[in-house]
N, C-alpha and C positions, 0 to 999 in steps of 0.2 A: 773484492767487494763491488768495485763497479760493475764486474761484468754481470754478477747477481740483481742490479738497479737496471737492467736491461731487459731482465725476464718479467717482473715486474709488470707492466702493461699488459703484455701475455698472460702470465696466469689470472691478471684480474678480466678481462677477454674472456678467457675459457672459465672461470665461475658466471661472469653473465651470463654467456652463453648454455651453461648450463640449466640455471635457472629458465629462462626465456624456452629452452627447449622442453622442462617441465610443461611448461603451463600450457606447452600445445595441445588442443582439442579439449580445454575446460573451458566450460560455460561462463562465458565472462559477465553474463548479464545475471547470473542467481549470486543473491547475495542471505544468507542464513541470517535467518530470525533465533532473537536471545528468548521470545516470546511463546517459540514453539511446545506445543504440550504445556503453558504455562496457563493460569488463571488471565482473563483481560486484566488490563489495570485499572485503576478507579477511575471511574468516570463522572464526571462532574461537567455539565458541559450545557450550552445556552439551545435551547429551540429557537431554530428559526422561525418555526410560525407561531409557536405560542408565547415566546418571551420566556418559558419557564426552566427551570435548570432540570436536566435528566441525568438521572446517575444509572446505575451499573440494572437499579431495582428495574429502572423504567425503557429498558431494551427487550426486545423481542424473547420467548423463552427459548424457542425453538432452535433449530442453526440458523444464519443469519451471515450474511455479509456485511465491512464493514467497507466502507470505499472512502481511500482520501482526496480530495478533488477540489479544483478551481476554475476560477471564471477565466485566471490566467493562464492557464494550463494547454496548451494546442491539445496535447495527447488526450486528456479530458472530452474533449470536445470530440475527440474519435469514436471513443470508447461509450460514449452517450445515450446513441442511440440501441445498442445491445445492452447495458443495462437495464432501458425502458421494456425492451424486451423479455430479460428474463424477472422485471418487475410483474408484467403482463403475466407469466406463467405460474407467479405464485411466489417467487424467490425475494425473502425478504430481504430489505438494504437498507442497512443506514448508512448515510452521507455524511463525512467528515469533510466543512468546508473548512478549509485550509491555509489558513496564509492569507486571506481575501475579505476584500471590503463587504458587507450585508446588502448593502443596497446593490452589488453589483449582482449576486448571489442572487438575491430575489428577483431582479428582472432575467436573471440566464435562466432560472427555473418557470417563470412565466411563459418564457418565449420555448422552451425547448421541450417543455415538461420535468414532471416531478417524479423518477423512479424511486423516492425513497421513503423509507417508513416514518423515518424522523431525517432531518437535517439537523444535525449540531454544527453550533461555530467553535473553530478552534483558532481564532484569530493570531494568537502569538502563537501558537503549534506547540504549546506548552503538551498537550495528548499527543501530538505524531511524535514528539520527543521519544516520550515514553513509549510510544507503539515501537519506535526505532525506523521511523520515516525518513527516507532519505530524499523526497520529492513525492510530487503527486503526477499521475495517480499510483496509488498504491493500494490494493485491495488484500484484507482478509478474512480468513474462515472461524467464524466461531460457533463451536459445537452447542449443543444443547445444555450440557455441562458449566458454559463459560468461557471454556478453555478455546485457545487461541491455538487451530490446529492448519494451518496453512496463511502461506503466506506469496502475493506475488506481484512482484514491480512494474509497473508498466501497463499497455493497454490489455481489457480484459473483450478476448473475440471467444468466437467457435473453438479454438485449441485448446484457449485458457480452461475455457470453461467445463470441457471435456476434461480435465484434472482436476478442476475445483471441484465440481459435484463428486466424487469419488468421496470426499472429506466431508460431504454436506448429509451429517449424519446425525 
C-alpha cells in the first residue's frame, strides 16, 4: 500500500499536465456570451443628458453598438478615440457608463467628446450583470432584430472592428 502512496503525486502530475497541455494555443482572452443569438435584455436605464429613463423601445432600430465604459477604465480611455471615429462614419453607439460616478462621466465626455447616441448609467451594473459583463470596456453587436449577435472584451481598434462590422447587419 505504501509503495501505491508514492505514485500518487505522479499521476496527479501527469493529469495536470495533461490538462495544461490541452489548453495550449486556445485563446485565453474570448470568453462566450450566454446572450448570443439571444433577445437584448430589458432595458430600463437613466439618460445622461436628459434625466429620463430609456428602455429597450427608445434604442436605435437599426444595428447598433452597445459599449460598456468608464471614466475609470485606462483601456476606455484607448479605445475613445476610434469610437469617435467610427461615430463620425455613421456607426451608431450607445454608452453603458458603468460602475461610475455622473459627474465624472459628464466632464470625460466634455472634454473628450461624445460618440454616443444615448449615454445610459448603469451605476450599480445591475444591466452589465445581465449583459454578462465581466469589466469594462466591453462592447456589443445588436442586430436590427434586437438580438445580441456579437460580443467582444476589451479595446475596440481596426482588427476589432474588421469583425464587428461582418455582424453589423
Amino acid at each position: 500500500m505504501k509503495k501505491l502512496l508514492v505514485f500518487i503525486p505522479l499521476l496527479v502530475f501527469a493529469v495536470l499536465g495533461s490538462i495544461f497541455f490541452m489548453q495550449l494555443g486556445k485563446d485565453t482572452q474570448y470568453m462566450p456570451s450566454a446572450l448570443i443569438d439571444k433577445p437584448l435584455p430589458s432595458v430600463s436605464l437613466v439618460d445622461l443628458h436628459t434625466n429620463g429613463i430609456v428602455t429597450n423601445d427608445g434604442l436605435p432600430s437599426g444595428p447598433y453598438l452597445i459599449n460598456f465604459w468608464g471614466t475609470w477604465c485606462p483601456a476606455c480611455s484607448i479605445e475613445h478615440n476610434y469610437l469617435m471615429a467610427l461615430s463620425e462614419q455613421g456607426v451608431p453607439i450607445v454608452g453603458i457608463d458603468y460602475k461610475d460616478e455622473t459627474s465624472e462621466a459628464i466632464k470625460w465626455l466634455q472634454e473628450r467628446g461624445d460618440p454616443y447616441s444615448h449615454v445610459l448609467l448603469d451605476e450599480l451594473g445591475n444591466f452589465g450583470v445581465n449583459m454578462g459583463v465581466t469589466g469594462a470596456p466591453e462592447t456589443f453587436v445588436v442586430n436590427s432584430s434586437g438580438v445580441v449577435v456579437y460580443r467582444h472584451q476589451g479595446v475596440v481598434d481596426d482588427v476589432v472592428w474588421e469583425t464587428m462590422k461582418g455582424y453589423f447587419k
